[in-house]
N, CA, C and O atoms as a GROMACS GRO file, in nm:
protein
  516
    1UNK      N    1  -2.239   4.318  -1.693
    1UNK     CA    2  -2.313   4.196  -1.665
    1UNK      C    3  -2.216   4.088  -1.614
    1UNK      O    4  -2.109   4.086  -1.674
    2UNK      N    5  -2.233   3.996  -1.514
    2UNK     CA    6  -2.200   3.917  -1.462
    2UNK      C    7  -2.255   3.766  -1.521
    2UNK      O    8  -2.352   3.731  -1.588
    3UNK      N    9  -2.123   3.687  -1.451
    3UNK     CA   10  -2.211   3.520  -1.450
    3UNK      C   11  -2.201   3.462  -1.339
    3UNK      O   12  -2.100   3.468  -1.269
    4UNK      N   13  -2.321   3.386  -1.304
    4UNK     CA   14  -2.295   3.291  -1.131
    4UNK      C   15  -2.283   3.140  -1.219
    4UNK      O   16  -2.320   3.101  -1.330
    5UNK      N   17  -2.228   3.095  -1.135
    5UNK     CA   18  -2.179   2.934  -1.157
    5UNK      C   19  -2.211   2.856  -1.045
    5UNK      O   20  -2.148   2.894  -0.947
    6UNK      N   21  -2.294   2.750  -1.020
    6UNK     CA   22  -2.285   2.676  -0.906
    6UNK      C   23  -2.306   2.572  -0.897
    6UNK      O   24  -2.371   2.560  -1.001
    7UNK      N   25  -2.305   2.476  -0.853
    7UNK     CA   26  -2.275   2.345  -0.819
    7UNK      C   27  -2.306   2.280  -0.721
    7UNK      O   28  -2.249   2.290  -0.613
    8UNK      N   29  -2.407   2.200  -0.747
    8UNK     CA   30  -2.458   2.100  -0.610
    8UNK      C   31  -2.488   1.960  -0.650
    8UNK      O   32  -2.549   1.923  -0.749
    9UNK      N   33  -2.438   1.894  -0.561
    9UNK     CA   34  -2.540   1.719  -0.529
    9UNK      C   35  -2.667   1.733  -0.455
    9UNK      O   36  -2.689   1.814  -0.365
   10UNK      N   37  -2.746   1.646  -0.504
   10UNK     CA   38  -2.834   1.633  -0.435
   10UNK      C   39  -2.898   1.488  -0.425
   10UNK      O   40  -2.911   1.408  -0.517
   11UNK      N   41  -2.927   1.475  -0.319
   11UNK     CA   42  -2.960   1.321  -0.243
   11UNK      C   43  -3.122   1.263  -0.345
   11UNK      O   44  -3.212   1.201  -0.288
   12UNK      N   45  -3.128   1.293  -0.466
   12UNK     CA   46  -3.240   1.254  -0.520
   12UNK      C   47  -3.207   1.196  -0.667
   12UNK      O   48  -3.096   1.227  -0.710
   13UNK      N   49  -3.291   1.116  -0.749
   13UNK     CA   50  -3.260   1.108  -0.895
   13UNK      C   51  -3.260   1.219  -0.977
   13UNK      O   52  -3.319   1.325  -0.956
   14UNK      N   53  -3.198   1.193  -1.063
   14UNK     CA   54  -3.217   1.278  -1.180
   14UNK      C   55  -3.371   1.329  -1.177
   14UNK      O   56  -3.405   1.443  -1.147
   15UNK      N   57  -3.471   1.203  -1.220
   15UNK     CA   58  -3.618   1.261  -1.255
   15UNK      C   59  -3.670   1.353  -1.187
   15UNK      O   60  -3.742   1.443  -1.232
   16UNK      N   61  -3.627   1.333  -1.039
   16UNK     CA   62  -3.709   1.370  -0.890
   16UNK      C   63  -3.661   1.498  -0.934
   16UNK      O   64  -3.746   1.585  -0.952
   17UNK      N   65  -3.543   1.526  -0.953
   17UNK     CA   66  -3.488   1.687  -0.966
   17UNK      C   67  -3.541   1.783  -1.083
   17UNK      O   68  -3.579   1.900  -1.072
   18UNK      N   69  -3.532   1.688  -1.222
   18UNK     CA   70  -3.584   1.745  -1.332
   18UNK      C   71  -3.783   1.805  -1.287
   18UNK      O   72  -3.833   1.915  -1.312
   19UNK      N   73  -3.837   1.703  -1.229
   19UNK     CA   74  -3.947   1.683  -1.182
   19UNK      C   75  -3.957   1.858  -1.120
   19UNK      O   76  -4.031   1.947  -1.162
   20UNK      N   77  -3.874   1.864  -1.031
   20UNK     CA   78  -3.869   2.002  -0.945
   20UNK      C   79  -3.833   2.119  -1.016
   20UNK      O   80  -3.840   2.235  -0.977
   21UNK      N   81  -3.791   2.073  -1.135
   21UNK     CA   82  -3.737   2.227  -1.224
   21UNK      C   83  -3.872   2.242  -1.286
   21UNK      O   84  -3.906   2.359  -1.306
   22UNK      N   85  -3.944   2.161  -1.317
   22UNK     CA   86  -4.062   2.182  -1.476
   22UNK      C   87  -4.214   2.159  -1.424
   22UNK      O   88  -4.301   2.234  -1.468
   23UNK      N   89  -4.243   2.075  -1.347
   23UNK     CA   90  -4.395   2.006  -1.275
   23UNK      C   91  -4.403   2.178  -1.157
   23UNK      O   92  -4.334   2.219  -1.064
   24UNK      N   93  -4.506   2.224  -1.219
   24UNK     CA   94  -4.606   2.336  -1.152
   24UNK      C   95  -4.646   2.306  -0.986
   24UNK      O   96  -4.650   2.388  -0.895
   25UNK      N   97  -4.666   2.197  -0.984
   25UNK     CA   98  -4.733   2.176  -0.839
   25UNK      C   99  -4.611   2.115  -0.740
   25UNK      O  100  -4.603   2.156  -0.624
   26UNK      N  101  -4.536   2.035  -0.782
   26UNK     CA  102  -4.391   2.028  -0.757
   26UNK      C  103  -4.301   2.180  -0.673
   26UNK      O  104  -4.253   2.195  -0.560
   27UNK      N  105  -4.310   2.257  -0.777
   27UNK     CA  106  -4.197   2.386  -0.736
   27UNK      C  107  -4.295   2.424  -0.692
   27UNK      O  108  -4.243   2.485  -0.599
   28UNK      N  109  -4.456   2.452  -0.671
   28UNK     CA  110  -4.526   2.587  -0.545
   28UNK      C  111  -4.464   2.478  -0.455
   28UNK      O  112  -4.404   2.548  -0.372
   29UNK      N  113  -4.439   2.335  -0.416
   29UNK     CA  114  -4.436   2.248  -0.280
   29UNK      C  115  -4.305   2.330  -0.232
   29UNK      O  116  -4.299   2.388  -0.124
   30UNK      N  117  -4.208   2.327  -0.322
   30UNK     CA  118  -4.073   2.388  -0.267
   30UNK      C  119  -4.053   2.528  -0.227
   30UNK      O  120  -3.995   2.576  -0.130
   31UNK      N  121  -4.137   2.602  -0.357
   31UNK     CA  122  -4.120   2.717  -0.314
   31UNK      C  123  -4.210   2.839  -0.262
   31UNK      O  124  -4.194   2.960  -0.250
   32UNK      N  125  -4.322   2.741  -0.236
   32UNK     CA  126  -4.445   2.826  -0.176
   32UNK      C  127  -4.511   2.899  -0.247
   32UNK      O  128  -4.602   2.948  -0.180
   33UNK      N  129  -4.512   2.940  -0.371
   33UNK     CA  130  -4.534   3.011  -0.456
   33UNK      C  131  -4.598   2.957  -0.576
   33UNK      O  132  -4.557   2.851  -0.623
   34UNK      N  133  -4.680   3.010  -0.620
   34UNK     CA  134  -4.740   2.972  -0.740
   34UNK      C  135  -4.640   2.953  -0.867
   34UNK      O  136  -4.535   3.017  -0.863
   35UNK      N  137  -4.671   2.858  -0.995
   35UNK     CA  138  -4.554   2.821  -1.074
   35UNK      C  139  -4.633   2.804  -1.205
   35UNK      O  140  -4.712   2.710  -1.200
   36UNK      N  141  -4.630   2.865  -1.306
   36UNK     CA  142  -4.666   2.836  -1.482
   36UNK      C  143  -4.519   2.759  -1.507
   36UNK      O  144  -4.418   2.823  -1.478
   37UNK      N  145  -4.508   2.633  -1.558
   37UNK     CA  146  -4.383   2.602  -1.576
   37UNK      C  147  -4.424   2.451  -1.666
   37UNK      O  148  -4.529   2.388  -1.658
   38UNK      N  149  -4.328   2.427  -1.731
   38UNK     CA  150  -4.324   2.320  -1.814
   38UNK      C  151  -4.194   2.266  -1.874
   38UNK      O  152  -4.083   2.317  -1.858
   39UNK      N  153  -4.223   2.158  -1.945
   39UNK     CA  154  -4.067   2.106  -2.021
   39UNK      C  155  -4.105   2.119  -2.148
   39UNK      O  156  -4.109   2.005  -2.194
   40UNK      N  157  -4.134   2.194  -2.229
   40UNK     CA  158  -4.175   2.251  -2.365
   40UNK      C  159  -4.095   2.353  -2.415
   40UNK      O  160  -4.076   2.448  -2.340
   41UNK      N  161  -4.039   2.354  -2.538
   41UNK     CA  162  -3.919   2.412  -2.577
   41UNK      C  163  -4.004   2.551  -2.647
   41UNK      O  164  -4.061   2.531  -2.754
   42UNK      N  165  -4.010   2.677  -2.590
   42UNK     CA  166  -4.081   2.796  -2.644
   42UNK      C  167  -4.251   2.807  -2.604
   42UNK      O  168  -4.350   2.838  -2.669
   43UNK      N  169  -4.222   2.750  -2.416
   43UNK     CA  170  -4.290   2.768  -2.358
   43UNK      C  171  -4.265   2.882  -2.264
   43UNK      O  172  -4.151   2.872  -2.218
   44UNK      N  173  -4.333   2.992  -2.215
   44UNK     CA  174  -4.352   3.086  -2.152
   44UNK      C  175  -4.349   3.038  -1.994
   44UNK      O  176  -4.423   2.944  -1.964
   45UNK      N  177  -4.293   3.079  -1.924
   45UNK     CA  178  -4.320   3.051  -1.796
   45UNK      C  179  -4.300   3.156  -1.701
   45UNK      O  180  -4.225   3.250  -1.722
   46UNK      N  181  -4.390   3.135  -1.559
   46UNK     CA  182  -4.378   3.216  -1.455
   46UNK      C  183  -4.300   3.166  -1.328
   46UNK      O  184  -4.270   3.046  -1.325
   47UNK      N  185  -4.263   3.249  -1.221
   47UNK     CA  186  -4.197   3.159  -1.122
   47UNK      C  187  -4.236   3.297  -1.009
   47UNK      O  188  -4.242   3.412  -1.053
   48UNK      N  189  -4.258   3.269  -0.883
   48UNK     CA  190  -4.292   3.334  -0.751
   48UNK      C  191  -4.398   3.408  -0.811
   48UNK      O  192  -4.355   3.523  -0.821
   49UNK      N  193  -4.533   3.401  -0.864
   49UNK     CA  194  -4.620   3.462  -0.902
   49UNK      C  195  -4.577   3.571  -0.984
   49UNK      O  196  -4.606   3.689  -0.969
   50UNK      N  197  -4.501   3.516  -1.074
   50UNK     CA  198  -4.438   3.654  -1.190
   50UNK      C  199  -4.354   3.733  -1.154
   50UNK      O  200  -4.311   3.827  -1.221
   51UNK      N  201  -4.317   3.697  -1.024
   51UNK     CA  202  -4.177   3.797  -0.998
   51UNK      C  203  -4.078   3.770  -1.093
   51UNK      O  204  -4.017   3.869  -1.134
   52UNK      N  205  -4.042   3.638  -1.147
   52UNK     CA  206  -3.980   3.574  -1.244
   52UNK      C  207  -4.066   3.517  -1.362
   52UNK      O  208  -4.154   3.431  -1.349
   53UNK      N  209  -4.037   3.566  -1.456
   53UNK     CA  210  -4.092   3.521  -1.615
   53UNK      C  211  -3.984   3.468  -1.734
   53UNK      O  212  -3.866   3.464  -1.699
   54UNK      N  213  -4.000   3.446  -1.804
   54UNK     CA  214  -3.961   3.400  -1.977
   54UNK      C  215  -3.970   3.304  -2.054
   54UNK      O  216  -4.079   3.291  -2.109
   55UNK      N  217  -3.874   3.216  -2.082
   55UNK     CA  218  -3.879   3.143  -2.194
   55UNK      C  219  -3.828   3.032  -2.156
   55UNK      O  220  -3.727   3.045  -2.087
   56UNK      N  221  -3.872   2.906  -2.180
   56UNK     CA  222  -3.805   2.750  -2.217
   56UNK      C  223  -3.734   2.773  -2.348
   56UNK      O  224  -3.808   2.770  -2.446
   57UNK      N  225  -3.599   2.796  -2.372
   57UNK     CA  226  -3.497   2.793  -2.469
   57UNK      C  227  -3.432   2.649  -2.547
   57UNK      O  228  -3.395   2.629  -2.663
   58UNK      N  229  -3.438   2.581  -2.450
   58UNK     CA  230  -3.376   2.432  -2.499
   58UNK      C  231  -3.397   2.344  -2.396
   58UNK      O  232  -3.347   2.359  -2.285
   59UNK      N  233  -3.485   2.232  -2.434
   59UNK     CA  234  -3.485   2.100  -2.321
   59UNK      C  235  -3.460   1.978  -2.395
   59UNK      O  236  -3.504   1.934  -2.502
   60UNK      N  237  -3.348   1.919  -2.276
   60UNK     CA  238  -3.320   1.800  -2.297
   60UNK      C  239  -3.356   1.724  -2.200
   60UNK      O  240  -3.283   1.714  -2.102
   61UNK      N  241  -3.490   1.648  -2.208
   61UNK     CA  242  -3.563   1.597  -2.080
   61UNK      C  243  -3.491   1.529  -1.952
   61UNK      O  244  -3.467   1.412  -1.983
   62UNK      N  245  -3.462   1.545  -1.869
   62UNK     CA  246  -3.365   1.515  -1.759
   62UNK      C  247  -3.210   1.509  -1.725
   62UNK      O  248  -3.133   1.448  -1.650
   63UNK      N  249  -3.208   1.648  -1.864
   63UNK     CA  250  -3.089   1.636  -1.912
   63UNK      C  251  -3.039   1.817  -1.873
   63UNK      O  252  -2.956   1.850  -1.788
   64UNK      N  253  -3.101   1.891  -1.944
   64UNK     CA  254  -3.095   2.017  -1.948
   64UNK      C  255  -3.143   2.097  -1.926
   64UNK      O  256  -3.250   2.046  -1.960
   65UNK      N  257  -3.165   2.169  -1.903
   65UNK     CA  258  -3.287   2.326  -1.932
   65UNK      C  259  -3.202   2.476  -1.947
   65UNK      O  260  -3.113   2.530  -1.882
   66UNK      N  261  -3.287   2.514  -2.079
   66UNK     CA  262  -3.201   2.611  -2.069
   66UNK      C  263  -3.320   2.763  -2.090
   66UNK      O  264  -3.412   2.770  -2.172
   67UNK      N  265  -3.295   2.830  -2.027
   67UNK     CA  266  -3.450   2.944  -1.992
   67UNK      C  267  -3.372   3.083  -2.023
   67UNK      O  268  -3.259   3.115  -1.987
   68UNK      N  269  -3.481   3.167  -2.111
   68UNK     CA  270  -3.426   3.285  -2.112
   68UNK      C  271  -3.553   3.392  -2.003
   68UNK      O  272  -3.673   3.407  -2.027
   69UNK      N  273  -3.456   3.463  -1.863
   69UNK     CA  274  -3.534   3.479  -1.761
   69UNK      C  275  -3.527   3.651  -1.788
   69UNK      O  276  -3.430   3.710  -1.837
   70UNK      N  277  -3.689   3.731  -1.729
   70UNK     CA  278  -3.720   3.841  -1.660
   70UNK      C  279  -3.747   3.883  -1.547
   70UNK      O  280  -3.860   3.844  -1.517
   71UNK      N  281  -3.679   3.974  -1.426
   71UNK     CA  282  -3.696   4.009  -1.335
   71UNK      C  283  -3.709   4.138  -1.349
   71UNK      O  284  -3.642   4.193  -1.436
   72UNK      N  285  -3.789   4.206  -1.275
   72UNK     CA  286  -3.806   4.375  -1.190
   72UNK      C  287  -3.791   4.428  -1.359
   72UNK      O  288  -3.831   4.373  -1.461
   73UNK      N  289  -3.745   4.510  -1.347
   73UNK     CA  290  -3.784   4.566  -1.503
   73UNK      C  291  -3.676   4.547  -1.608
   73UNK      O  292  -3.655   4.640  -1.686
   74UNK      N  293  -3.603   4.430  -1.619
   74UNK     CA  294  -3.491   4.407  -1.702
   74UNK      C  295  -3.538   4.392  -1.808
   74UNK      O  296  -3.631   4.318  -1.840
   75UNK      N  297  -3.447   4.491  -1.901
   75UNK     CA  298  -3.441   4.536  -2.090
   75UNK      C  299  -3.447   4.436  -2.149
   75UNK      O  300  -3.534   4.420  -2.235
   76UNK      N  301  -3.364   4.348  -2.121
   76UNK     CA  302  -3.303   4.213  -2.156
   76UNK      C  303  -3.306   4.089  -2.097
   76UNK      O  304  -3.267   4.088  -1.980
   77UNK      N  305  -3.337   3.998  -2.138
   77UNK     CA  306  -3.340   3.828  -2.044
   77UNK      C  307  -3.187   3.805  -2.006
   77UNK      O  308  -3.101   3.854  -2.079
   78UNK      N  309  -3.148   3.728  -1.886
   78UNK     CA  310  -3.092   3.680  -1.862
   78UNK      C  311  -3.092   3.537  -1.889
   78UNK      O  312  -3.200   3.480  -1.907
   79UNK      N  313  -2.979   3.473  -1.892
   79UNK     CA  314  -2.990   3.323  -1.988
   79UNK      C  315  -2.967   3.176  -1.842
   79UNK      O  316  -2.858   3.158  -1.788
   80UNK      N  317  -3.038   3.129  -1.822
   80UNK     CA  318  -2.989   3.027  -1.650
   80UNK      C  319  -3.040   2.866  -1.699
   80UNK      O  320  -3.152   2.815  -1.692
   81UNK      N  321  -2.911   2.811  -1.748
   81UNK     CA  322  -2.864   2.667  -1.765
   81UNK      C  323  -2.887   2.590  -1.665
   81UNK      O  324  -2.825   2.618  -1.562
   82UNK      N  325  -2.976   2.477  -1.660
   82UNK     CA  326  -2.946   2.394  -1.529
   82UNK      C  327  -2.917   2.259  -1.637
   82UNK      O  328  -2.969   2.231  -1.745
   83UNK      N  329  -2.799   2.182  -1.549
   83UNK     CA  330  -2.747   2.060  -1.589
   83UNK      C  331  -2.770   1.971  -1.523
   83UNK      O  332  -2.715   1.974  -1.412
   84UNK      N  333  -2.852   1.861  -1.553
   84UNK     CA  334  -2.859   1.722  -1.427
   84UNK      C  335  -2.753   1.640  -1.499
   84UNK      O  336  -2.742   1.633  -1.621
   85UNK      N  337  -2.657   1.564  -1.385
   85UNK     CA  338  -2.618   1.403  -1.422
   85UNK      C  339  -2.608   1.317  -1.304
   85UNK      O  340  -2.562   1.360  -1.198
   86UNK      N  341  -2.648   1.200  -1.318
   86UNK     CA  342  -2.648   1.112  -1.172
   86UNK      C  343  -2.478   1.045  -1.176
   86UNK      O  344  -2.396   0.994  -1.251
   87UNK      N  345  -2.504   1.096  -1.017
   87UNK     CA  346  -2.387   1.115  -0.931
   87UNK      C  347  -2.400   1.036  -0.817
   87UNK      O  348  -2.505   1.038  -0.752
   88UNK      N  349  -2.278   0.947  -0.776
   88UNK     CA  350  -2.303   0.868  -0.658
   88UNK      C  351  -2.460   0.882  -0.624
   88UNK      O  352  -2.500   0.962  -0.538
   89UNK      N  353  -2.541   0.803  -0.694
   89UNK     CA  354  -2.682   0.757  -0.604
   89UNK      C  355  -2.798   0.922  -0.592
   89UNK      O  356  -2.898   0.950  -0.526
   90UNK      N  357  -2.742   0.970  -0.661
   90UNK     CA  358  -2.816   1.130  -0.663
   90UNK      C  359  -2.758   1.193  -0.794
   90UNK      O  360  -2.690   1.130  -0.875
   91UNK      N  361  -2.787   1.306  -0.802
   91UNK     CA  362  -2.766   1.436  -0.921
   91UNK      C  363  -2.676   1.529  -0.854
   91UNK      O  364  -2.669   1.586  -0.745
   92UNK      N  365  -2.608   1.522  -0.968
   92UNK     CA  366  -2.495   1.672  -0.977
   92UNK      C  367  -2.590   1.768  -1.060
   92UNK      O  368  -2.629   1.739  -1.173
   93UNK      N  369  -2.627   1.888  -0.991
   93UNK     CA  370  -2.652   1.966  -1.038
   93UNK      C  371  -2.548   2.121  -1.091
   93UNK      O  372  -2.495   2.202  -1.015
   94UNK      N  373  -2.546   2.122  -1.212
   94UNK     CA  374  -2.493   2.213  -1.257
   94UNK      C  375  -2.552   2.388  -1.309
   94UNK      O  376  -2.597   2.410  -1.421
   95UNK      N  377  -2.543   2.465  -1.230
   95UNK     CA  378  -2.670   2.633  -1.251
   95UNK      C  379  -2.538   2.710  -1.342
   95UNK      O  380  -2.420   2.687  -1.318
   96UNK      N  381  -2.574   2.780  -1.422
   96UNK     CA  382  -2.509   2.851  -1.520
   96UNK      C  383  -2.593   2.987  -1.531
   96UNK      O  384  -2.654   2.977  -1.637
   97UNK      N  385  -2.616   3.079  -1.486
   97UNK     CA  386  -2.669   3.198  -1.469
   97UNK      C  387  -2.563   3.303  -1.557
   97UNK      O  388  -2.447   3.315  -1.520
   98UNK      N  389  -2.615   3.374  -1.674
   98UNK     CA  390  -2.541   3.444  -1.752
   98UNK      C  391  -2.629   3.578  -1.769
   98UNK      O  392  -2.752   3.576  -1.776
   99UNK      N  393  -2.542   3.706  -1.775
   99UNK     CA  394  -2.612   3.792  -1.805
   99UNK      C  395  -2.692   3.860  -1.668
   99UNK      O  396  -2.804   3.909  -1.658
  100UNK      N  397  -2.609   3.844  -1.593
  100UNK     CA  398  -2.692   3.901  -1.479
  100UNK      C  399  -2.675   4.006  -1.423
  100UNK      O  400  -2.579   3.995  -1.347
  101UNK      N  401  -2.732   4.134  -1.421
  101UNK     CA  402  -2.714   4.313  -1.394
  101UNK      C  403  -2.638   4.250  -1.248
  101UNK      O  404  -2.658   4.164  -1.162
  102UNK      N  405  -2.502   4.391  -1.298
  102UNK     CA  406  -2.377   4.365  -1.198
  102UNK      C  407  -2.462   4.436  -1.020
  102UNK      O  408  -2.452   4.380  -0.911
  103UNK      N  409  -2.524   4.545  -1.043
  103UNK     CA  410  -2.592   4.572  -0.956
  103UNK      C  411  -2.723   4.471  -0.854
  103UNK      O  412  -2.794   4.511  -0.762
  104UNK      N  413  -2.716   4.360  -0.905
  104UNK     CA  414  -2.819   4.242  -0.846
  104UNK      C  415  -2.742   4.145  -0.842
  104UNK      O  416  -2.781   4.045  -0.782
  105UNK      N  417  -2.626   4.146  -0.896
  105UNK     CA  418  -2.565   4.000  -0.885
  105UNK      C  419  -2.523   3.903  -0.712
  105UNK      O  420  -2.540   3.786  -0.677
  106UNK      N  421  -2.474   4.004  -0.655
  106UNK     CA  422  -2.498   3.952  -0.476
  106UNK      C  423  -2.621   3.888  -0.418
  106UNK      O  424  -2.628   3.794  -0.339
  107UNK      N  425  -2.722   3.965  -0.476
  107UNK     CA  426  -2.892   3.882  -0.387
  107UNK      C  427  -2.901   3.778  -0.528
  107UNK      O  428  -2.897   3.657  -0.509
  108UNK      N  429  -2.910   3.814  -0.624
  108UNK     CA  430  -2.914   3.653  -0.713
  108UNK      C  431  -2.830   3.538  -0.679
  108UNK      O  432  -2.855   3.434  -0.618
  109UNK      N  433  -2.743   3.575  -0.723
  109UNK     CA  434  -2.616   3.437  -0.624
  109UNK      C  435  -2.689   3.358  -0.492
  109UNK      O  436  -2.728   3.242  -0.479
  110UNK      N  437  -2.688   3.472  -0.401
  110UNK     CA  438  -2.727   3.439  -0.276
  110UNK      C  439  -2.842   3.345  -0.271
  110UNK      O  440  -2.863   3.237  -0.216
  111UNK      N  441  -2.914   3.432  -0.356
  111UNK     CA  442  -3.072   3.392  -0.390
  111UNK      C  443  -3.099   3.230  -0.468
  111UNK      O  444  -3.194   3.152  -0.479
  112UNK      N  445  -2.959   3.237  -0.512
  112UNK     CA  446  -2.991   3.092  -0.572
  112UNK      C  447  -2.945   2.945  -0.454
  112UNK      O  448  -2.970   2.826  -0.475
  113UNK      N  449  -2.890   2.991  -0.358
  113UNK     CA  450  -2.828   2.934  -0.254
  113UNK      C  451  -2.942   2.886  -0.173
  113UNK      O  452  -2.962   2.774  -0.126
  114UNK      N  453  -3.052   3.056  -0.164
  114UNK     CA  454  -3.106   3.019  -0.052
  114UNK      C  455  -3.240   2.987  -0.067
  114UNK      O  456  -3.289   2.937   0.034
  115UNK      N  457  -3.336   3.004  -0.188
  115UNK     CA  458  -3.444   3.051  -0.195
  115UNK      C  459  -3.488   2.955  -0.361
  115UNK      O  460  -3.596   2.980  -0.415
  116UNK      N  461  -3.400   2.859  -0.418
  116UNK     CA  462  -3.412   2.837  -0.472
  116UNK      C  463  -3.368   2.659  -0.519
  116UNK      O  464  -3.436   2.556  -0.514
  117UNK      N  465  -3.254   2.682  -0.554
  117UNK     CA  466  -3.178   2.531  -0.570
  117UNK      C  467  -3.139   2.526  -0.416
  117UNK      O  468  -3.076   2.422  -0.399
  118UNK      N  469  -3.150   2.594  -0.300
  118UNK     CA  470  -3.150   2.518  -0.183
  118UNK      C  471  -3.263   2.506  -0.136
  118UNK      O  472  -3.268   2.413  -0.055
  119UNK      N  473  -3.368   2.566  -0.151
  119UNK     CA  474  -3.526   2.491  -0.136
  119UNK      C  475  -3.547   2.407  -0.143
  119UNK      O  476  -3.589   2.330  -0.056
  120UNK      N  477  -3.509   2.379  -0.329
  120UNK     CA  478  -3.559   2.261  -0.418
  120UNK      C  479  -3.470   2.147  -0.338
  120UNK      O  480  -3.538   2.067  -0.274
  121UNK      N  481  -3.367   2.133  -0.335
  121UNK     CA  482  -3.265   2.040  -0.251
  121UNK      C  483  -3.285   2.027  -0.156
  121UNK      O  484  -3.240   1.914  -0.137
  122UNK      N  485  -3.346   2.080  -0.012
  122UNK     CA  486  -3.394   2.072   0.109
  122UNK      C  487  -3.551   1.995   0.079
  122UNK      O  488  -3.593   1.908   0.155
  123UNK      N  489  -3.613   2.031  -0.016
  123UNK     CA  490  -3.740   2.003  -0.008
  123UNK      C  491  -3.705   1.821  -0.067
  123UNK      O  492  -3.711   1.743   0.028
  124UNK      N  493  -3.676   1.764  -0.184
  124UNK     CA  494  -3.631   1.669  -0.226
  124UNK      C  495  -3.580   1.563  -0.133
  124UNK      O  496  -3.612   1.445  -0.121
  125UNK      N  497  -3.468   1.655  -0.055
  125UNK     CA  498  -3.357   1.534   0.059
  125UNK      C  499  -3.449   1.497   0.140
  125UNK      O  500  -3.462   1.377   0.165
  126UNK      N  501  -3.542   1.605   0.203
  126UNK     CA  502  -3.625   1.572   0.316
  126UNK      C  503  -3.743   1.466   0.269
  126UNK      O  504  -3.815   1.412   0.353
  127UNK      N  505  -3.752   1.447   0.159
  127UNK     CA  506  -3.857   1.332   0.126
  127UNK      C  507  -3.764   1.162   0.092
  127UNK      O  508  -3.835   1.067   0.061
  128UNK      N  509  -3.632   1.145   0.101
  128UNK     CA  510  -3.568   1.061   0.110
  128UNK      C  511  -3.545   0.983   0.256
  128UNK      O  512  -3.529   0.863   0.278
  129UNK      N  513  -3.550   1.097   0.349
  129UNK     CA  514  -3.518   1.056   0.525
  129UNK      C  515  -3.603   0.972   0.571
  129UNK      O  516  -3.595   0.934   0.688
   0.00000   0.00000   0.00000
C-alpha cells in the first residue's frame, strides 16, 4: 500500500472550498456526477454515483475532513485527509491519501490532479474571474 500527498492553493475561501468537499449539489456542479455527501461525523457517503463510497471519520468544519473511502472491490477502506487553511487571499489545500493498492496508485494520484481537486479548483477559480 502506498500514500499520495498533495498540495494546492486555490483562488477561493476556505468556506467556498469546504462548501465543495461536503454540499451534494456543489460537487455534481464540479464533478458532473451525482453526490450523497455531508459534514456529519459517521455519515455514509457516495461520490461519481458510487463508484466511490464510505465514511465521514472526523470533521472539523472548514477545517478538516477525514473519510474512510471504497473503490472497485477493495477489502479495506482507504483513509483521504483533506486540510483547508487560508492562504494569501485563498486556501491551501492539503490531500493526504493513505492506504492506497500499489497496483492503482498511478490513476489515483493522477486522478486526484485531474478529475477531482483539479475540477473542484477549476470549477471554484472560474467563479472568481
Amino acid at each position: 500500500m502506498k500514500t499520495i500527498s498533495q498540495s494546492y492553493h486555490i483562488d477561493a475561501p476556505v468556506e467556498e472550498v469546504w462548501g465543495a468537499l461536503v454540499k451534494p449539489d456543489v460537487i455534481k456542479e464540479w464533478s458532473g456526477k451525482p453526490a450523497d455527501m455531508d459534514e456529519t461525523i459517521g455519515k455514509d457517503f457516495s461520490l461519481w454515483g458510487g463508484d466511490i463510497h464510505g465514511t465521514n471519520t472526523d470533521v472539523d468544519i472548514n477545517h478538516k475532513l477525514v473519510q474512510d473511502w471504497y473503490a472497485g472491490s477493495w477489502s479495506e477502506p482507504s483513509k483521504v485527509t483533506f486540510t483547508l487553511t487560508a492562504e494569501n487571499d485563498g486556501t491551501r489545500l492539503e490531500l493526504l491519501h493513505e492506504n492506497v493498492p500499489d497496483d492503482e496508485y498511478k490513476d489515483i494520484d493522477e486522478g486526484w490532479h485531474e478529475y477531482y481537486i483539479g475540477a473542484l479548483q477549476q470549477y471554484l477559480e472560474s467563479k472568481t474571474e
